[in-house]
N, C-alpha and C positions, 0 to 999 in steps of 0.2 A: 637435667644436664644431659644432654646428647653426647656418647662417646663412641667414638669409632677407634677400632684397633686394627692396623694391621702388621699384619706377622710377614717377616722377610730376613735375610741375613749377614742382618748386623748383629752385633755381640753385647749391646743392651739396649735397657730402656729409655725411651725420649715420651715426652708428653708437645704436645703443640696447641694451643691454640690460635683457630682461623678466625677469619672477618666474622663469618659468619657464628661467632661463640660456640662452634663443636670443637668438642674437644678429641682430639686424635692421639692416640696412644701408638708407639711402633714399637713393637717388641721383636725378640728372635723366635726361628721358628721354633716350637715345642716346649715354649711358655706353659702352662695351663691357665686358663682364664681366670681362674681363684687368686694365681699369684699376681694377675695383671689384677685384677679388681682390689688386689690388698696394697700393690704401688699405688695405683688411684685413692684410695684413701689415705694411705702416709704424706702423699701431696695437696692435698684438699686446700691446705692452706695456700700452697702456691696458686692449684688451678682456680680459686675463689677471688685471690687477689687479681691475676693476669684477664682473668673475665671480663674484670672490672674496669680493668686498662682498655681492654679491645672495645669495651662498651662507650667510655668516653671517648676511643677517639673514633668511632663508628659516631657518633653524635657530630663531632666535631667536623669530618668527613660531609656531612650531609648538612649543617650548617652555611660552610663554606661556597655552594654554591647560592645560594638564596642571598649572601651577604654583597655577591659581586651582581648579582642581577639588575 
């Protein structure tokens, strides 16, 4: 799983997943990366799920024009 973090400020944490299946984590500044990497684990189950989502419709995305060709 490829995750990016970036730190800025805002006053909590968000997770995102892009098209491309990275996973972006924004946290605030002066997080330490132990606590971002133990949010990333307590969500495993979301970001496993939402993968899953962007994956099928990445599929579905890339079907759609071959269907109209």
């Amino acid at each position: 799983m490829n995750i990016q973090v970036i730190y800025s400020g805002r006053k909590s944490m968000a997770i995102q997943i892009k098209p491309d299946l990275t996973v972006v984590v924004r946290v605030p500044y002066g997080v330490p990366r132990q606590t971002v990497m133990e949010f990333v684990n307590r969500e495993k189950a979301w970001i496993d799920e939402n993968v899953r989502k962007m994956e099928c419709a990445n599929r579905e995305r890339e079907l759609i024009p071959r269907l109209t060709e």
